[in-house]
C-alpha positions as CSV (number, residue, x, y, z in Angstrom):
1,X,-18.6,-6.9,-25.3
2,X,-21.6,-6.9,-27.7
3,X,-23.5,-4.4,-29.6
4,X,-25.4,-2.0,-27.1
5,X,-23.2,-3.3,-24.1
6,X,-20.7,-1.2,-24.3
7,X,-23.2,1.9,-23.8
8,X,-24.5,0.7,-20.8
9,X,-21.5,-0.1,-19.7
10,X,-20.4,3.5,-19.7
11,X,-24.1,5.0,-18.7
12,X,-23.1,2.9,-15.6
13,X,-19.9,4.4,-14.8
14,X,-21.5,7.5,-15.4
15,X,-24.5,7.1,-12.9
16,X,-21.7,5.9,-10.1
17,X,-19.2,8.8,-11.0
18,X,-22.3,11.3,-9.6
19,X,-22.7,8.9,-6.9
20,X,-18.8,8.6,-5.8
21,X,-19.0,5.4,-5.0
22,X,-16.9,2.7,-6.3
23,X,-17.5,-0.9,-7.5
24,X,-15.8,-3.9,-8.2
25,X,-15.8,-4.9,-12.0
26,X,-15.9,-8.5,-12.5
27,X,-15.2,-10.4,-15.3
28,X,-18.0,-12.7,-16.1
29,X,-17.3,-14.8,-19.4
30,X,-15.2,-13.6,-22.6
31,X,-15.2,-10.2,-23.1
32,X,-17.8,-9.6,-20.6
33,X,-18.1,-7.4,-18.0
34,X,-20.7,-6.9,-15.3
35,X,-20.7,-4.6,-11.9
36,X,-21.1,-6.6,-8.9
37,X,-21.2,-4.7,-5.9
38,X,-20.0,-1.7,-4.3
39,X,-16.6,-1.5,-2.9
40,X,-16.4,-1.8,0.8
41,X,-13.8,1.5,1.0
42,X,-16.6,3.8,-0.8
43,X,-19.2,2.5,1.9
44,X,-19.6,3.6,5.5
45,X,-22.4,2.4,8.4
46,X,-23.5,5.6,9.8
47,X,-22.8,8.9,8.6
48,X,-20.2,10.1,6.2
49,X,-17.4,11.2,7.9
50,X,-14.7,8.6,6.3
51,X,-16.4,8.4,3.0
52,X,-16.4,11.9,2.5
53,X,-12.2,12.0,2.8
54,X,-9.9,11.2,-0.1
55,X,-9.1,7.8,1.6
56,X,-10.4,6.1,4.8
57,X,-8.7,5.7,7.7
58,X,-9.2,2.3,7.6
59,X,-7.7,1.6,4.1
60,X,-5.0,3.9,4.8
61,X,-3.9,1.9,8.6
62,X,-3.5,-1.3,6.3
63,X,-2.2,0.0,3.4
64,X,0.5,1.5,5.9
65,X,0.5,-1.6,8.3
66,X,-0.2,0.4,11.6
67,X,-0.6,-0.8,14.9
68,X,-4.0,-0.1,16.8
69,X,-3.0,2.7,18.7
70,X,-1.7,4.9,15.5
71,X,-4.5,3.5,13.6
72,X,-7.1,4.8,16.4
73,X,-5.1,8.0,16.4
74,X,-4.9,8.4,12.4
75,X,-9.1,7.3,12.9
76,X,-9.7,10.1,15.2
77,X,-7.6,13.1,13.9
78,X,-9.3,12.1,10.1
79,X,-12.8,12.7,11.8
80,X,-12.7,15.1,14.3
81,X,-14.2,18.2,12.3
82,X,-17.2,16.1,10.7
83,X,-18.4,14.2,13.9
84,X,-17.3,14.8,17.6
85,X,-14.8,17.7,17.5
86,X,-12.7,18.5,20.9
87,X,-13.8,14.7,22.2
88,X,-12.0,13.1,19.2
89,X,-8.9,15.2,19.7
90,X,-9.0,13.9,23.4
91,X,-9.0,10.4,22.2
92,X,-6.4,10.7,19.5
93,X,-3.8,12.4,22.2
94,X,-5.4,9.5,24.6
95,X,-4.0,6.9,22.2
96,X,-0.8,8.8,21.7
97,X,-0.2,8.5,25.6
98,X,-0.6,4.5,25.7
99,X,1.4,4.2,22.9
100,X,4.3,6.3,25.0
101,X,3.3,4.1,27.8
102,X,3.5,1.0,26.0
103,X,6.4,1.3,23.4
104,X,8.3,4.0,25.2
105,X,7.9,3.1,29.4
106,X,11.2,1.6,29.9
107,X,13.3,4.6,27.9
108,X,14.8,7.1,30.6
């Protein structure tokens, strides 16, 4: 990096640090580096109740290559206390039933 870069690199990382959000660094020629955009895991559409958790449902269901229902039940239990309580316990144990139904119907 050149002179005076380097210091607003790091007034940068500092300003996004307070923030909690997360971006991609992206090299842009030699030496260079230049924040593009914020990562799509420190982000949410309405309300906060996966970014305020250590790691979204979402990333974690890939990261751990779950199938819908576990996902929907991982999705559900992770929010519950932060958006729609006893309904989102309902629809976690909803998705534990079909996954009995589907994976486990033909077991005696």
């Amino acid at each position: 990096m050149k002179d005076g870069q380097w210091e607003e690199f790091w007034n940068a990382m500092e300003v996004m640090n307070k923030h909690k959000k997360q971006y991609a660094p992206i090299a842009v020629g030699e030496g260079d580096i230049e924040l593009e955009r914020e990562l799509a895991t420190s982000q949410q559409v309405g309300g906060d109740h996966y970014t305020r958790l250590a790691i979204q449902p979402a990333e974690y269901n890939q990261r751990n290559g779950l199938g819908f229902c576990e996902a929907c039940v991982v999705k559900y239990v992770s929010r519950h206390k932060h958006k729609n309580g006893r309904q989102d316990i309902e629809k976690a144990i909803h998705f534990l039933n079909l996954l009995l139904e589907i994976e486990y119907s033909t077991e005696s």
